[in-house]
C-alpha positions as CSV (number, residue, x, y, z in Angstrom):
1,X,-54.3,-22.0,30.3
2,X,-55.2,-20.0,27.3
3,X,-57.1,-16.4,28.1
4,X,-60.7,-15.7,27.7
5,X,-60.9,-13.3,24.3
6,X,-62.2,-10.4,26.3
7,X,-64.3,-10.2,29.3
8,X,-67.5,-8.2,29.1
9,X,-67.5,-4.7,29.9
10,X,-70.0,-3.5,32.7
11,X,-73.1,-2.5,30.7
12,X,-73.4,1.2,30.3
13,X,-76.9,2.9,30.6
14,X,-78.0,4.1,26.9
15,X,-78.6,8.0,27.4
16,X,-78.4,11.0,25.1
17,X,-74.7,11.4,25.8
18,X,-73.5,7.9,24.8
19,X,-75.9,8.1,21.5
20,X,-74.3,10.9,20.6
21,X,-70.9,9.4,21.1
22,X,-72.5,6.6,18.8
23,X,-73.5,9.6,16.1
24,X,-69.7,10.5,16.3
25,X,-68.5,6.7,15.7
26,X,-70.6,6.7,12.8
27,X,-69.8,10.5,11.2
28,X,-65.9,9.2,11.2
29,X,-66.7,5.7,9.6
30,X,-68.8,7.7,7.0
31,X,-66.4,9.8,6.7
32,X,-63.6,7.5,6.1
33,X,-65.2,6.0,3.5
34,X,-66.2,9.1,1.2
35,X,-62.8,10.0,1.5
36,X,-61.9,6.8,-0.1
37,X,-64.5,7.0,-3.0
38,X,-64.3,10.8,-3.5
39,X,-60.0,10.3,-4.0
40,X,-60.5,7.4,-6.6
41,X,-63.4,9.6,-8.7
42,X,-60.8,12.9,-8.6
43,X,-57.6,11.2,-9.2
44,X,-57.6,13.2,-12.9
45,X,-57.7,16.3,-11.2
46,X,-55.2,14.9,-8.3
47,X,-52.8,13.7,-10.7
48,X,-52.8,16.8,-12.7
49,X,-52.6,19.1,-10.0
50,X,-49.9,16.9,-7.6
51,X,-47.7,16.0,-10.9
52,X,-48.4,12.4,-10.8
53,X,-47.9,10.1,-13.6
54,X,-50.3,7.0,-14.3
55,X,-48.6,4.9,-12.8
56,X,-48.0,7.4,-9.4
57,X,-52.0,7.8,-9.6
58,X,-52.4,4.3,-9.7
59,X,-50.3,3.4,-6.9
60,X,-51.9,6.3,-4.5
61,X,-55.3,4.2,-5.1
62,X,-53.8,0.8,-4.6
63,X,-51.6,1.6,-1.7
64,X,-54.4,3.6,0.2
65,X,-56.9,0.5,-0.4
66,X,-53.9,-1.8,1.1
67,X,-53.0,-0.3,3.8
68,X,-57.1,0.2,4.9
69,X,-58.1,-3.0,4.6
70,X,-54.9,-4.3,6.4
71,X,-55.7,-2.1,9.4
72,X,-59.5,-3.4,9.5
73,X,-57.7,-6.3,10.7
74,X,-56.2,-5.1,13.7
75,X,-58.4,-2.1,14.5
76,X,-61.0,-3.6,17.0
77,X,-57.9,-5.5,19.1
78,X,-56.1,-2.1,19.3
79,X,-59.7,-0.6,20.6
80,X,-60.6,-3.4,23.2
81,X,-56.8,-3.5,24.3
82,X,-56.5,0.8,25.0
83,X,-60.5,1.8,25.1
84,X,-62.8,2.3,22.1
85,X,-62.5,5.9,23.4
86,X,-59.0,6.7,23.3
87,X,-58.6,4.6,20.0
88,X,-61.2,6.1,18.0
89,X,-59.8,10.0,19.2
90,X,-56.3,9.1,18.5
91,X,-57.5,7.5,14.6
92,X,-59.8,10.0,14.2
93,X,-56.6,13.0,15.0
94,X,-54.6,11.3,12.6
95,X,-56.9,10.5,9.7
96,X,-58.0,14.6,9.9
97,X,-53.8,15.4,10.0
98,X,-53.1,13.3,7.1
99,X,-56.1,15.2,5.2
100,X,-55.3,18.3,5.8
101,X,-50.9,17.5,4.9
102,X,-51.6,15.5,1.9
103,X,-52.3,18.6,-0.4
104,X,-49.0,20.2,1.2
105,X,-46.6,17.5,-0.2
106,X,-44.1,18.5,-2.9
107,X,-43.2,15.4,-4.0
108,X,-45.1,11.9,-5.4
109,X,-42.7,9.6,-3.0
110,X,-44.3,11.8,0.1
111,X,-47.7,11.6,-1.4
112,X,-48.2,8.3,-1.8
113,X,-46.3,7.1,1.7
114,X,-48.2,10.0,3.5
115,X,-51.5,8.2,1.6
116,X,-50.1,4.9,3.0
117,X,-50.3,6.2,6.5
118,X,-54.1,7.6,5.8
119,X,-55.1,4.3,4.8
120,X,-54.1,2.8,8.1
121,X,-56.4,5.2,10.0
122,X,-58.7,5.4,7.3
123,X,-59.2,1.7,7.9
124,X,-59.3,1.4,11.4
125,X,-62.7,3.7,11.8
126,X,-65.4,1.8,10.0
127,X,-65.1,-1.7,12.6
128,X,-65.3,0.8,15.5
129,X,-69.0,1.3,14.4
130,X,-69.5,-2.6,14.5
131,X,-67.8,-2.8,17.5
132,X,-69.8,-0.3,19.5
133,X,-73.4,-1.2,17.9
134,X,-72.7,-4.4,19.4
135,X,-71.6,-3.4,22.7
136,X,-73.3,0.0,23.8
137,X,-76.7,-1.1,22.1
138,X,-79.4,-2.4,24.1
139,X,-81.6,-5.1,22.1
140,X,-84.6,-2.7,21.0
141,X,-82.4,-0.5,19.3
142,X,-79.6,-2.9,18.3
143,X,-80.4,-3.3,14.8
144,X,-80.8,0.4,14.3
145,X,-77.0,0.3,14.7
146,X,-76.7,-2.2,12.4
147,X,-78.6,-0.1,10.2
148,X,-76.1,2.7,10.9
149,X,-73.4,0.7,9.7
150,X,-74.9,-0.3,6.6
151,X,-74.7,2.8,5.8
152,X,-71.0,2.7,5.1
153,X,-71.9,0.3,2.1
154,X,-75.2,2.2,0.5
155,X,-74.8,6.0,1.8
156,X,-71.1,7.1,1.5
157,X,-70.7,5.3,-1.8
158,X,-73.4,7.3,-3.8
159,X,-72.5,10.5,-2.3
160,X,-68.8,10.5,-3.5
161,X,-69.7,11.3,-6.8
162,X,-71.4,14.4,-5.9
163,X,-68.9,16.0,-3.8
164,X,-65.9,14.9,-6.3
165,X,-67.7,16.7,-8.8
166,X,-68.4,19.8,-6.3
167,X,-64.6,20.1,-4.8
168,X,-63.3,19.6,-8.4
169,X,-65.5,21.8,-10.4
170,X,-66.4,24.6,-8.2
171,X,-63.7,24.5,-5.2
172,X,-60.3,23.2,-5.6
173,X,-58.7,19.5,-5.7
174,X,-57.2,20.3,-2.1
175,X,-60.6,20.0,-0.9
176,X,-61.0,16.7,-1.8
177,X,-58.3,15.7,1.1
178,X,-59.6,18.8,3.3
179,X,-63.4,18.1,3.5
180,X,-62.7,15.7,5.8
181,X,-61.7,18.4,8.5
182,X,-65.2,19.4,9.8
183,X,-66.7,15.8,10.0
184,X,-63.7,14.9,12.0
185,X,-63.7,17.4,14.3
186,X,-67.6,17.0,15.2
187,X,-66.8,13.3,15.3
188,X,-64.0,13.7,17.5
189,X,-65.9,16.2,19.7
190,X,-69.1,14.1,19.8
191,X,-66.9,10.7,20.8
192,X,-64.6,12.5,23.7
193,X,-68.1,13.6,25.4
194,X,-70.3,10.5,24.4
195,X,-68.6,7.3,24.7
196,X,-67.4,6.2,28.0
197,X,-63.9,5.7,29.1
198,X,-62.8,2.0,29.7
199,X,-59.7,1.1,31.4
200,X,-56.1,0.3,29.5
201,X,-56.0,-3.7,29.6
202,X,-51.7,-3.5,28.8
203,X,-52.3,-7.6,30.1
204,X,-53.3,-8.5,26.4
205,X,-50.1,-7.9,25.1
206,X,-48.7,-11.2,26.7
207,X,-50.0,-12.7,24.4
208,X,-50.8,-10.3,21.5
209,X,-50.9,-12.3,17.9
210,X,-48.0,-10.2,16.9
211,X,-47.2,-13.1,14.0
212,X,-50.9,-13.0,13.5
213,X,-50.6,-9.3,12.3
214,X,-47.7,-9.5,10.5
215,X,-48.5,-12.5,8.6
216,X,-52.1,-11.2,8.1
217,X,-51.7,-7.9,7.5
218,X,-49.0,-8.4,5.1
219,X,-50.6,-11.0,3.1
220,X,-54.1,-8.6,2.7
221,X,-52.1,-5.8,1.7
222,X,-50.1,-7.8,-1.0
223,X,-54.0,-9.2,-1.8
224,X,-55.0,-5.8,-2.6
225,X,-51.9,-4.5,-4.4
226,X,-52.2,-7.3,-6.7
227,X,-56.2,-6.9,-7.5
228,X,-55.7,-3.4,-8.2
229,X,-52.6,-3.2,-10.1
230,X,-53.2,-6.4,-12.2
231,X,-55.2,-5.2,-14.9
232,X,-52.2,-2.8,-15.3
233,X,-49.7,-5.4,-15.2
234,X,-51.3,-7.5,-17.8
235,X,-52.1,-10.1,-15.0
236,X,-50.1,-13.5,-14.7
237,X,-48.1,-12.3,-17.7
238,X,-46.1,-9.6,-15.0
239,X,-43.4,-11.7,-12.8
240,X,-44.3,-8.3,-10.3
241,X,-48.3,-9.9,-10.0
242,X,-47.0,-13.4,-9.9
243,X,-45.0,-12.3,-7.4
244,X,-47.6,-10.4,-5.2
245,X,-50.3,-13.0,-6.1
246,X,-47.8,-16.0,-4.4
247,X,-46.7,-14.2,-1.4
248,X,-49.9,-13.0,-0.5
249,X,-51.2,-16.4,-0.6
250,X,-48.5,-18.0,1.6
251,X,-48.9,-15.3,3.7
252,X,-52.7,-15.7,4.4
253,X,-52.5,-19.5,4.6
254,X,-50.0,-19.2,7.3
255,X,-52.3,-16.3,9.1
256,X,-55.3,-18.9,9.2
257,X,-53.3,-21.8,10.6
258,X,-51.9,-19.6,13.3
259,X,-55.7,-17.7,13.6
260,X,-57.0,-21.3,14.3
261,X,-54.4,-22.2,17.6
262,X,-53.7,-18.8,19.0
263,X,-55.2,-18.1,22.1
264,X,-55.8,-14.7,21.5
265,X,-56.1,-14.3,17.8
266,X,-57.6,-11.6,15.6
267,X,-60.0,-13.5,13.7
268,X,-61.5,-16.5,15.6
269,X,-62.3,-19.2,12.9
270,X,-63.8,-21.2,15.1
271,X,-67.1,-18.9,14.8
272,X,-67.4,-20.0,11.4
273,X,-69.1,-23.3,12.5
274,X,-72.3,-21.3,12.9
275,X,-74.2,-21.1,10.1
276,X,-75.8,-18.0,10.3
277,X,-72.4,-15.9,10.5
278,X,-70.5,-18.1,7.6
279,X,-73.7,-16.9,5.5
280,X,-72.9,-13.2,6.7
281,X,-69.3,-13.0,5.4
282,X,-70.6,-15.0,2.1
283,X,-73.6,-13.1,1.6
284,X,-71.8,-9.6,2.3
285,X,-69.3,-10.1,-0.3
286,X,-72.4,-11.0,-3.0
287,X,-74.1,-7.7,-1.9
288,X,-71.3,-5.6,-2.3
289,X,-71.3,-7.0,-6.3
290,X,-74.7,-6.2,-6.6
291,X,-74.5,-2.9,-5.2
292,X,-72.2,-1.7,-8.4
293,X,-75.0,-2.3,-10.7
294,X,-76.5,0.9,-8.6
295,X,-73.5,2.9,-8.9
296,X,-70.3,1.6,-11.0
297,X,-72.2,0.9,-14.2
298,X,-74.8,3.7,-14.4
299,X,-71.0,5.8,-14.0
300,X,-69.3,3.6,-16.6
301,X,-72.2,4.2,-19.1
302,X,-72.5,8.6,-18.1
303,X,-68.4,8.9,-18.4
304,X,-67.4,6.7,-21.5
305,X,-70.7,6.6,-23.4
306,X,-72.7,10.1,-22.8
307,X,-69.4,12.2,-21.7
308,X,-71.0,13.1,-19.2
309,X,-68.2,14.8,-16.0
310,X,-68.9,13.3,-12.4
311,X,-71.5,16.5,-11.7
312,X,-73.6,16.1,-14.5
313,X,-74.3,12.2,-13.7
314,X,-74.2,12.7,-9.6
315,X,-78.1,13.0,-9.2
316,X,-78.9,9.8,-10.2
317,X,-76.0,8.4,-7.5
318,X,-78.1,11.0,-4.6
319,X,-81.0,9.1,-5.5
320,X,-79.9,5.9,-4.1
321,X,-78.0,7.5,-1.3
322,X,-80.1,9.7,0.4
323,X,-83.3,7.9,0.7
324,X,-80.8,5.7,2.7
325,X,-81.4,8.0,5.3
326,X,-85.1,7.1,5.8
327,X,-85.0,3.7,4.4
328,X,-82.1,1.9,6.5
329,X,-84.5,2.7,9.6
330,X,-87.4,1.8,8.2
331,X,-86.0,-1.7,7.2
332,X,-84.4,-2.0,10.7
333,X,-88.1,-1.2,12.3
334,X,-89.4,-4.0,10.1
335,X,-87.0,-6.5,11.3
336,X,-88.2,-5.5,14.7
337,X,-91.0,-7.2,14.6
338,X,-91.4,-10.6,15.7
339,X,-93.1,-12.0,12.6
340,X,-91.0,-10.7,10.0
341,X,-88.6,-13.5,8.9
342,X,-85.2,-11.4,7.9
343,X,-84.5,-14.4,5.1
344,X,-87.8,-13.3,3.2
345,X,-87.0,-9.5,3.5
346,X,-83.5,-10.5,1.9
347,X,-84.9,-13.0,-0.8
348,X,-87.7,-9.7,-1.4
349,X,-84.0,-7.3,-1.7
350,X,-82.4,-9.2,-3.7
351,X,-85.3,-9.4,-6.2
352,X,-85.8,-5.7,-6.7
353,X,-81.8,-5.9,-7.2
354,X,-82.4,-8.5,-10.0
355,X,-85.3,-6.5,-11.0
356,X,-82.7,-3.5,-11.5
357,X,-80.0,-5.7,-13.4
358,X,-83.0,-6.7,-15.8
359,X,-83.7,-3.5,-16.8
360,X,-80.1,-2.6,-17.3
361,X,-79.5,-5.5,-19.4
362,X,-81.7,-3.3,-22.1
363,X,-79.6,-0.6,-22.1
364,X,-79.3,1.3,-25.6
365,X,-77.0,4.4,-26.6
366,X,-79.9,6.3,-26.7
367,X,-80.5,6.1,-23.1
368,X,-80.5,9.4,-20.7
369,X,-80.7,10.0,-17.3
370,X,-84.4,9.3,-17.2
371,X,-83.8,6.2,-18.4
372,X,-81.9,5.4,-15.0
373,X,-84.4,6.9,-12.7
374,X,-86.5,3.8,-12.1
375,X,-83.7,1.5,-11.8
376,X,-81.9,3.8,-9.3
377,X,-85.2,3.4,-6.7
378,X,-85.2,0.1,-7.1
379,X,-81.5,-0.3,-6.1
380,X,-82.3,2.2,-3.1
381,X,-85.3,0.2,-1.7
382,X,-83.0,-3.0,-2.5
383,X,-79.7,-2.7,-1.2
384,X,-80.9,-2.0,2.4
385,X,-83.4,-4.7,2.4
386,X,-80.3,-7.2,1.7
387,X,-77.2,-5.7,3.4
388,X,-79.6,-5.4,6.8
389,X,-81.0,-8.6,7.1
390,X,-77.6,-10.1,6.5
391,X,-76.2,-8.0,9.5
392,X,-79.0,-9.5,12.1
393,X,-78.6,-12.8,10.8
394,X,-75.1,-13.4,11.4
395,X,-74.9,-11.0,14.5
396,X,-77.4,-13.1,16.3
397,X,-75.0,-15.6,16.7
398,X,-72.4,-13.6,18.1
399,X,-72.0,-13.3,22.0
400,X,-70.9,-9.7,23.4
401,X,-67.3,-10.4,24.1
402,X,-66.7,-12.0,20.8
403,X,-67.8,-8.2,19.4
404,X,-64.3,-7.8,18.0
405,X,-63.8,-10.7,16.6
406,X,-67.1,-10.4,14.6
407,X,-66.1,-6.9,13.6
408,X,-62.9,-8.1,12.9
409,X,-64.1,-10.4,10.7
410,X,-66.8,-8.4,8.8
411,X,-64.7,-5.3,7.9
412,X,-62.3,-7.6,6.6
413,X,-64.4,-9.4,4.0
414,X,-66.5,-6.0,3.6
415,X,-62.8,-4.3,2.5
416,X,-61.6,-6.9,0.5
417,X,-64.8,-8.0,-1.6
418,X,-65.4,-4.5,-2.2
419,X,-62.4,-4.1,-4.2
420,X,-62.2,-7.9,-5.7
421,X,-66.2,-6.9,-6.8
422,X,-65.0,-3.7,-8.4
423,X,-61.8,-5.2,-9.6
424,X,-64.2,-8.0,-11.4
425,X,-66.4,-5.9,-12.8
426,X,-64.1,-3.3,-14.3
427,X,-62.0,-6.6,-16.0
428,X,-65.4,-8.0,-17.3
429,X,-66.5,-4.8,-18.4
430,X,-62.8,-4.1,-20.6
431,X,-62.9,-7.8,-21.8
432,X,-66.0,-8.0,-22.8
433,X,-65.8,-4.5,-24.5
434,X,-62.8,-5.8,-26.8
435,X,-65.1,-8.8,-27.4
436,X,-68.0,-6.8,-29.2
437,X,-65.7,-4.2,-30.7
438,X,-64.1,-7.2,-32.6
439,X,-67.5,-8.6,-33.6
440,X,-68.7,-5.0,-34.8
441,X,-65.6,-4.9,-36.8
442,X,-65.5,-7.6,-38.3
443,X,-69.1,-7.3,-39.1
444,X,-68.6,-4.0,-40.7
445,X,-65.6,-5.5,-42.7
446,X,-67.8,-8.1,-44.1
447,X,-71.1,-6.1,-45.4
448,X,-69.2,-2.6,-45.6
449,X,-72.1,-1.6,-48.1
450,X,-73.7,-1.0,-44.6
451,X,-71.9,2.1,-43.8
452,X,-71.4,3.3,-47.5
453,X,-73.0,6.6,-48.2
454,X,-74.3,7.2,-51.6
455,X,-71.6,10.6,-52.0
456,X,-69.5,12.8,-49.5
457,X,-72.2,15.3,-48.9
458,X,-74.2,12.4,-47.4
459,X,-71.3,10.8,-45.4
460,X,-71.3,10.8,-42.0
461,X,-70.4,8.7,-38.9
462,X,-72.3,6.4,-39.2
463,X,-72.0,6.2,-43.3
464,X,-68.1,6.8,-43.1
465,X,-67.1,5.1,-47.0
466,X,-67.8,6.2,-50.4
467,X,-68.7,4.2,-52.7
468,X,-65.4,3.1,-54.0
469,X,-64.3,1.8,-50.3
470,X,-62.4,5.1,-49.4
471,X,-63.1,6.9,-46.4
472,X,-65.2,10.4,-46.9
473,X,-63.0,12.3,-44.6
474,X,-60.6,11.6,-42.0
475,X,-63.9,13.3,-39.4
476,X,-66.3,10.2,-40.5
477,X,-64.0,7.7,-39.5
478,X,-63.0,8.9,-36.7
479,X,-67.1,9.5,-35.3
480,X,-67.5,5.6,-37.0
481,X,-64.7,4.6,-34.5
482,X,-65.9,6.2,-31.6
483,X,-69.7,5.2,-32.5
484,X,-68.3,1.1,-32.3
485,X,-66.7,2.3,-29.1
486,X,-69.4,3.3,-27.4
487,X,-71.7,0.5,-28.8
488,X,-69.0,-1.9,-27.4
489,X,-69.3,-0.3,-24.4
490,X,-72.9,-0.6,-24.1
491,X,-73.3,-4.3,-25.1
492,X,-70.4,-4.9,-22.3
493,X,-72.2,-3.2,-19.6
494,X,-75.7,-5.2,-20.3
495,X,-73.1,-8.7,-20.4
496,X,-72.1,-6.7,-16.8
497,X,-75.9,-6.4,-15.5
498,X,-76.8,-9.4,-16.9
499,X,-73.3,-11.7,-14.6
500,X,-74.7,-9.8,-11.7
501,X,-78.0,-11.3,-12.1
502,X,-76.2,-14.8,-11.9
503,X,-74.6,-13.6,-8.5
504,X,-78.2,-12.9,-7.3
505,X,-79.0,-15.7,-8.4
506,X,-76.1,-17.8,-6.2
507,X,-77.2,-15.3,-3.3
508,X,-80.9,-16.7,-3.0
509,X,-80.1,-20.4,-3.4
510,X,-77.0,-19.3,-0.5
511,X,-79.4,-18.2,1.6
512,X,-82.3,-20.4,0.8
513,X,-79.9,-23.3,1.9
514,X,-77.4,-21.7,5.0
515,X,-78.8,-19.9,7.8
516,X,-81.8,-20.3,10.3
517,X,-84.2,-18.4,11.4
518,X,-83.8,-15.7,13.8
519,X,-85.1,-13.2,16.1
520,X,-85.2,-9.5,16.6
521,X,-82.5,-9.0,19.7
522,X,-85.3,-7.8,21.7
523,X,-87.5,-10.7,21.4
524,X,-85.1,-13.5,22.4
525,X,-86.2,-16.0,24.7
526,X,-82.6,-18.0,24.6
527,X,-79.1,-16.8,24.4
528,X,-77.7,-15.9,20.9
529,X,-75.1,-18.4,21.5
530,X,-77.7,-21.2,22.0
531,X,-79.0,-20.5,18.1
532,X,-75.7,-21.3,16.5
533,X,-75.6,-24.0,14.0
């Protein structure tokens, strides 16, 4: 007779104590994922000071990404099967050990492996704050939590830039590993004396999906290698992508067949029948495109167009981060309320996203920071008004016990679309930059009287040919090729605002289409389980 997934825990009183314990959840998930951010930002200053080639640097960022989103997989099984309590310490210990080693290593091989091993904790915090917003939370306060986690996708992000530009610039690289030390020890401290102590349930292993794991964890991880390292390896054109593409792909199709018959399995498919949770997972990976109008392209634009270094350009990330402080509870009180339909709240996000993407699409060369300011608020007000309303939806439909599954489920797609929407935009962004610098060129080929300048004296970059079709100087052309660089660039990045407004676009009809109304948690009437479709 196949086991029940979990049974429900006895309810524990919410008190002071076990928020706290919450607090601590959510410092380490936070944490986890600035570490992540701030390492990709500083690899130039990582590479230079470890002795990494480009191809090490790349490879510390691909195999770290692998191995987290691999362990999102596993990490709420591990928690229910040995306590959220004693997984989270025991993570949390070896996350903060790995930090404060990896600046110790002498050698690239021990780098990367010891970054390996990071990734596997790393990974394994963020569903732990899922996992206990769903359980400890009682319904008034439920989608506060939810809040909390969103977080992890709109705070963490926009603050990496600032403190890669602060340990860089004014500290040391080593910091960039060791700033995770305090936050894990107050997180550590806060979860040992907030969050209650279940019992070891050691029974689960009888029928742990060990092939589930490996088949899963493996294929991801190959998933990720190949999304980060393709643009390197020129794509299908490598036998080393085609290789990683394939296997992963087997891999995963023979992790859902198993998922769909095991007893006990990690991601229960079956869940998917409800509407409201197969437009979560959809509508979370959209979001986490649109979010890198907010922060990859205004960084793109500040790095390769104004040469600008990450401190000079981190303000404008702050603004959309640290409103999130106020905003993501001000949203989740909204949603409290009876008559506020969560799909309208979305529908209102995601048009203050497009909003944002509208205005980018006008970019210029001339543009400055204050330029940015406007588009920045809107993408602070927006991104919590989508990623929230997305959470309720599909956790509404999601009974207690099947907490881990759900969390399971969520950090897995959050993980993987993240990188896949970064890893799209980035290939856009290149492509559609050696699209327009071949269409200036050839431009300028055909009418060169365009950039000829009547004698030397008057020569400049933008007038880099005499009148007889020589170059002035050697300095001319080489400002003339970096001006059609940057206007490349900038053309590419409005093509890049203006595909995101097409994903918007799929988002609303997505959601105009998929899930049902619901209910703030504290409202309900009927079980959540009763509302699935």
């Amino acid at each position: 007779m196949p086991a029940q997934p979990a049974a429900t825990p006895a309810p524990h009183p919410f008190t002071l104590r076990l928020a706290l314990g919450l607090v601590g959840v959510l410092i380490a998930a936070l944490t986890s994922g600035l570490n992540d951010r701030v390492t990709d930002i500083a690899l130039a200053d990582i590479r230079a000071a470890v002795g990494l080639s480009v191809e090490q640097g790349s490879w510390v960022i691909s195999a770290y990404q692998a191995a987290e989103v691999a362990a999102m997989m596993i990490a709420p099984w591990f928690a229910v099967t040995f306590s959220l309590r004693r997984f989270a310490l025991a993570v949390s210990l070896g996350f903060a050990l790995c930090g404060i080693a990896l600046p110790l290593l002498p050698t690239a091989p021990l780098f990367i492996a010891l970054r390996v091993i990071q990734g596997v904790f790393g990974g394994a915090l963020p569903p732990l704050l899922m996992t206990v917003a769903l359980r400890f939370l009682p319904p008034p306060f439920k989608l506060y939590g939810l809040g909390a986690y969103a977080l992890t996708a709109t705070f963490g992000p926009n603050l990496a830039a600032t403190l890669a530009a602060f340990w860089t610039d004014s500290v040391g690289w080593a910091f960039v590993f060791w700033q995770i030390v305090p936050a894990m020890l107050i997180a550590k401290l806060l979860i040992a004396w907030g969050l209650p102590q279940d019992p070891l349930r050691t029974e689960r292993f009888q029928q742990m999906d060990l092939f589930g794991m490996l088949t899963g964890c493996s294929g991801m991880a190959l998933l990720i290698l190949a999304l980060t390292q393709g643009e390197r390896l020129d794509w299908l054109s490598s036998p080393l992508f085609s290789a990683l593409v394939f296997s992963a792909l087997a891999l995963l199709t023979v992790f859902f067949i198993n998922e769909w018959f095991h007893p006990l399995p990690l991601f229960k498919l079956q869940m998917l029948r409800r509407r409201n949770l197969a437009h979560g997972l959809l509508g979370l990976a959209g979001v986490l495109i649109l979010t890198l109008s907010g922060s990859a392209l205004p960084s793109a634009y500040f790095s390769q167009v104004a040469g600008f270094r990450p401190l000079q350009f981190a303000p404008l990330a702050l603004t959309v981060g640290l409103p999130q402080l106020l905003i993501a509870p001000l949203i989740a009180a909204l949603l409290n309320l009876r008559a506020i339909d969560c799909r309208w709240v979305l529908t209102a996000g995601v048009g203050l996203l497009v909003a944002a993407c509208w205005m980018g699409m006008h970019i210029t060369s001339d543009w400055a920071r204050q330029n940015f300011w406007v588009l920045q608020i809107l993408q602070a007000f927006g991104q919590p008004m989508v990623i929230l309303p997305i959470l309720m939806s599909a956790t509404s439909v999601v009974a207690p016990p099947e907490g881990p599954f759900a969390s399971a489920m969520f950090n897995t797609v959050r993980g993987f679309a993240s990188i896949a929407a970064s890893t799209l935009v980035s290939w856009f962004i290149s492509h559609r930059e050696q699209f327009h610098s071949n269409v200036l060129l050839n431009r300028a080929a055909a009418q060169p009287w365009l950039m000829t300048a009547p004698d030397a004296a008057q020569s400049s970059r933008s007038l880099p040919l005499l009148p007889d079709g020589t170059p002035a100087s050697t300095e001319t052309l080489s400002g003339f090729a970096t001006l059609v660089k940057h206007q490349a660039t900038v053309l590419s990045l409005s093509d890049a605002w203006q595909m995101l407004t097409v994903f918007a676009a799929l988002l609303l009809l997505l959601t105009a289409w998929l899930p049902r109304r619901v209910w703030p948690p504290h409202t309900l009437i009927q079980p959540a389980t009763t509302t699935s479709g």
